[in-house]
N, C-alpha and C positions, 0 to 999 in steps of 0.2 A: 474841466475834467470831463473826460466823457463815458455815458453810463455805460453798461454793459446793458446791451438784449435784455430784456424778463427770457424768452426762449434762450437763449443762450445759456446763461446764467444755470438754467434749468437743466440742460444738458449737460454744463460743464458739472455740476451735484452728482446728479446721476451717474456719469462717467466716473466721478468720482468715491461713489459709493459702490459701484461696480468692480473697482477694482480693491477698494476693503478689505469687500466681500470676499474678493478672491484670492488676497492676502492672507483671511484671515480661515478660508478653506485648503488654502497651499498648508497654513501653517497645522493644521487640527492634524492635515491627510501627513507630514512631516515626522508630528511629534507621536501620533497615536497608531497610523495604518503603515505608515515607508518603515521596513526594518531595515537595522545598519549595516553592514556589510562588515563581514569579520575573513582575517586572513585563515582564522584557522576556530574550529569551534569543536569543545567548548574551549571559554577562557575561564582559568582561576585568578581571582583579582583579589587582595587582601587592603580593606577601607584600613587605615590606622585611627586612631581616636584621635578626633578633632579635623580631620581632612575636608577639604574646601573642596567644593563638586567643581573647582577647576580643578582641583589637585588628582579629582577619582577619574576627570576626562583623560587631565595626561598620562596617566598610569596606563589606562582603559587605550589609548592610542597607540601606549609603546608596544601593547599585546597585540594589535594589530585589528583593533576595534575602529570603524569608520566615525568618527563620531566627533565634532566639532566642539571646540571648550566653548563656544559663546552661545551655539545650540542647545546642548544640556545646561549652559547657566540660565538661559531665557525661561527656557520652560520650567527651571527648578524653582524663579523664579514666578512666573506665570501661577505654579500650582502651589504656589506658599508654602514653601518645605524647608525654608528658612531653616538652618539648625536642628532638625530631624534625622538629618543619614546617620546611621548607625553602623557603626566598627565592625568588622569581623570579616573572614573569608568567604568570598561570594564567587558562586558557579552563575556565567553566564555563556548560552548556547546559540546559534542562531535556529528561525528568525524572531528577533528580539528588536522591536520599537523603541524608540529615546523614553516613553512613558513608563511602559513595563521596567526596564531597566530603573529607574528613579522611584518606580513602586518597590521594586525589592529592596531599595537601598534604606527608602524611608519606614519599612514592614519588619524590616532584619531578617527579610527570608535568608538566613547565609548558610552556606554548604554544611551540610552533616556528615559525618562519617561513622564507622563503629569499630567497636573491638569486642571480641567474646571472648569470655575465663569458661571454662569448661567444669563442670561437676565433677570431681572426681580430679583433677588437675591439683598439683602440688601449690605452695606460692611463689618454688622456683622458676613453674611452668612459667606461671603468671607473669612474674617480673621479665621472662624472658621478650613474651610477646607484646607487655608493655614497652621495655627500650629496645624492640624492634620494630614498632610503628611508625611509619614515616611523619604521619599528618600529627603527634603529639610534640612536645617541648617537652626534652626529659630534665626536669629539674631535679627528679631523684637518682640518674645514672652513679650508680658508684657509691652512694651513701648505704652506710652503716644500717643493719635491718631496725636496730631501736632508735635511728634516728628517723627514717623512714614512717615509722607509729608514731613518734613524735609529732613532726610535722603535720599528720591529719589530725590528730587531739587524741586516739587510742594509749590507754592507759597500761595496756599488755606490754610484753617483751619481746614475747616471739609473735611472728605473722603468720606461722602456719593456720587453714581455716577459718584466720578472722574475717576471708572477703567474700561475698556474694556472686556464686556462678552466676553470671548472666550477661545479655549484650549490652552495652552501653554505648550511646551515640554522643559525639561532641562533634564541636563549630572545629575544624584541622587550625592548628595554633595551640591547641588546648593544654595547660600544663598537665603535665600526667599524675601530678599530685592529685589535681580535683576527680581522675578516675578510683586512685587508692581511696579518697575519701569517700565516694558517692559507694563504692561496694562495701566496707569497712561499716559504714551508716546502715546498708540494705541491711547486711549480715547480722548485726547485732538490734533491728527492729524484726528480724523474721524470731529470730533467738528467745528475743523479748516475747513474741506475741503467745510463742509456742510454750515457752519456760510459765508465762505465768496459766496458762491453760492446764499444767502437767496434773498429772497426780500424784500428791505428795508424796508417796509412798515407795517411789522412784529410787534407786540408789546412788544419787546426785547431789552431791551439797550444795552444788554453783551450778548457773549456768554454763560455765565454762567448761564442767565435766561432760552436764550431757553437748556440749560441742564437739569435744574427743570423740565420746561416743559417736552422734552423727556423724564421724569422718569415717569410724572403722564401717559404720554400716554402709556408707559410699562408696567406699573400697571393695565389700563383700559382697556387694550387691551384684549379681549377674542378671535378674530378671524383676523388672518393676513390681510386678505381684505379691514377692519376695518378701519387700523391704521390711515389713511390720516384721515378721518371722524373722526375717534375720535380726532386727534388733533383739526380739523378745529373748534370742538362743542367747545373746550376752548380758542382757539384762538378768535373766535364770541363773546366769554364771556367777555375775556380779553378788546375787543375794546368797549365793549359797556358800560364797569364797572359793570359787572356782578358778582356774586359772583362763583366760581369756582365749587364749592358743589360736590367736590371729596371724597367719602367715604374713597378709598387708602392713601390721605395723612392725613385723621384724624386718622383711624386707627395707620399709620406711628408716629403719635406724640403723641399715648395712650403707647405706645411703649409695655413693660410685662402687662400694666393692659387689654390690648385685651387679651380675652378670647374666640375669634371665634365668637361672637354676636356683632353687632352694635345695639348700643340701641336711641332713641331718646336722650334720657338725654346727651348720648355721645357726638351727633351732636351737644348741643346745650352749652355745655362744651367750654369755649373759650381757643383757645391755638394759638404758631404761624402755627401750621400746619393744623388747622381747618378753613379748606377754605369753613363751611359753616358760621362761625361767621366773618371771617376776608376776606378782598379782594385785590384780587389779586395772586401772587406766595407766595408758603410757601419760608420759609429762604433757605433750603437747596433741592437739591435732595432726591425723597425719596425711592432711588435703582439706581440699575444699567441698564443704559439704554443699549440696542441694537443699534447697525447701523443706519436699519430698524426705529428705535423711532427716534432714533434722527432725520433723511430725515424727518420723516412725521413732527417732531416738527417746522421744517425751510423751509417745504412747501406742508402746510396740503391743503387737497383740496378743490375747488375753491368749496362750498356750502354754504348754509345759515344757517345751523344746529344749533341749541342753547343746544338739550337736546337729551339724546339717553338713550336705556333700554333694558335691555338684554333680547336676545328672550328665552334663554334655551337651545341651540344649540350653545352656543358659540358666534354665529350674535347677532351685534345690531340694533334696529329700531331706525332712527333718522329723529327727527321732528324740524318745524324748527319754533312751536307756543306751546305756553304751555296745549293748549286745547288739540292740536293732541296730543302729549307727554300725555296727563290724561291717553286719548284713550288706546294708544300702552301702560301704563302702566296697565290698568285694564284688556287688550285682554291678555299680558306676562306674568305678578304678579300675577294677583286678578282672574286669571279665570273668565272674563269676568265682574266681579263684580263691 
């Protein structure tokens, strides 16, 4: 047998360590600096639970993502991610590397979205622009309002003001149950914090009254500054056995027959949410309160206020005798008259 060169030999290593090398700089500049080439960008790709990163490639393919199944298994492998990709709908954009993409998968960066309920918005509003969201899964379409509370664990009957204004972000997929519930939760920890802060002295038996209340102060409110005043004028009302005479929640209990006018006849219309025939809180909330409402509802401020009337700018004037209240009404309304 015949030996090989010591030179040779030494050359043949080299060459062969040479090209390694350059194997193994094709493959870094590959997986980490080359980004893949997409038909069209971004893409939404939804992982399902338990999907095999050949499973996420041919998906990732048919979207029109350049991206090789044996390529992302190498490197998935390569970077020990064994069992790590995580479910949910993922935004990917170009330019996006074979790593970055497998970092978001094994990270769970997956796409957000959001939906806002508005302050002052009904919980018809609410429901409306809940099953009109495209990125939610409506599992409550069409159910019964008290099965609806059911289903998040709410002990109540009706959903008017049980759920917290605010935005809320989910992964698109998202049932829209877990939105009812994660406001539902806000709403009665804001409730909580403010209810047990109150001063007892309050004309509230439950927290659930001063809720009503913070709806009618949401409703009444034209100008942020307001809001303590406004509550205080029904709080006043409330201790004295006053009649409420909220135009907000008769409108609230005319429900489709408001047409945008309040009429006498209407006021005079008895129902339970015509708090100028009946005294005291209507049955239910009538919207969704703010924060903001609710503080002012469980410690409106220290005045003597009975009546107020909108200046026109948003402010109200508040009086705290029915005379001055004629006054600020014929100076606001009646042009002087």
């Amino acid at each position: 047998m015949t030996a090989v060169p010591q030179g040779r030999f030494v050359r043949l290593l080299i060459l062969l360590l040479v090209l390694a090398a350059g194997a193994c700089a094709w493959g870094w500049y590959a997986f980490t600096v080359q980004p893949l080439g997409f038909a069209a960008s971004p893409v939404r790709y939804v992982v399902p639970k338990g999907a095999s990163v050949r499973t996420v490639a041919a998906g990732l393919r048919a979207q029109g993502v350049d991206i090789s199944t044996t390529r992302l298994w190498l490197w998935y492998k390569l970077r020990r991610y064994d069992g790590r990709l995580k479910a949910g709908t993922y935004g990917f954009a170009a330019p996006l590397t074979v790593d970055a993409l497998l970092d978001k998968l094994v990270r769970g960066d997956v796409l957000l979205t959001e939906i806002r309920f508005i302050e002052g918005w009904t919980f018809r509003q609410m429901r409306d622009a809940i099953d009109a969201h495209p990125d939610l899964v409506h599992d409550t379409r069409g159910l019964a309002e008290t099965a609806l509370l059911g289903l998040i664990g709410a002990d109540e009957r009706r959903a008017e003001g049980l759920f917290f204004p605010d935005t809320y972000t989910f992964s698109p997929g998202a049932s829209d149950i877990e939105i009812y519930r994660q406001a539902y939760r806000k709403q009665q920890q804001a409730l909580r914090a403010a209810w047990e802060a109150r001063d007892p002295s309050l004309p509230y038996g439950t927290p659930y009254e001063a809720l009503v209340m913070a709806s009618i102060v949401e409703k009444e409110t034209g100008h942020a500054a307001d809001r303590e005043k406004v509550a205080a004028v029904f709080v006043n009302r409330l201790r004295r056995g006053m009649m409420l005479q909220s135009d907000p929640t008769t409108i609230y209990g005319m429900g489709d027959r408001f047409d945008g006018n309040l009429r006498k006849r209407d006021l005079q219309a008895d129902g339970p949410y015509n708090t100028y025939t009946r005294a005291g809180l209507p049955p239910t909330p009538i919207a969704l309160p703010g924060k903001a409402s609710i503080d002012a509802a469980l410690e409106p401020a220290n005045v003597g206020s009975l009546y107020f009337v909108a200046r026109g700018d948003g402010t109200s004037e508040f009086s705290e005798d029915l005379s001055s209240h004629n006054r600020a009404v014929s100076r606001y309304q009646r042009n002087g008259r």
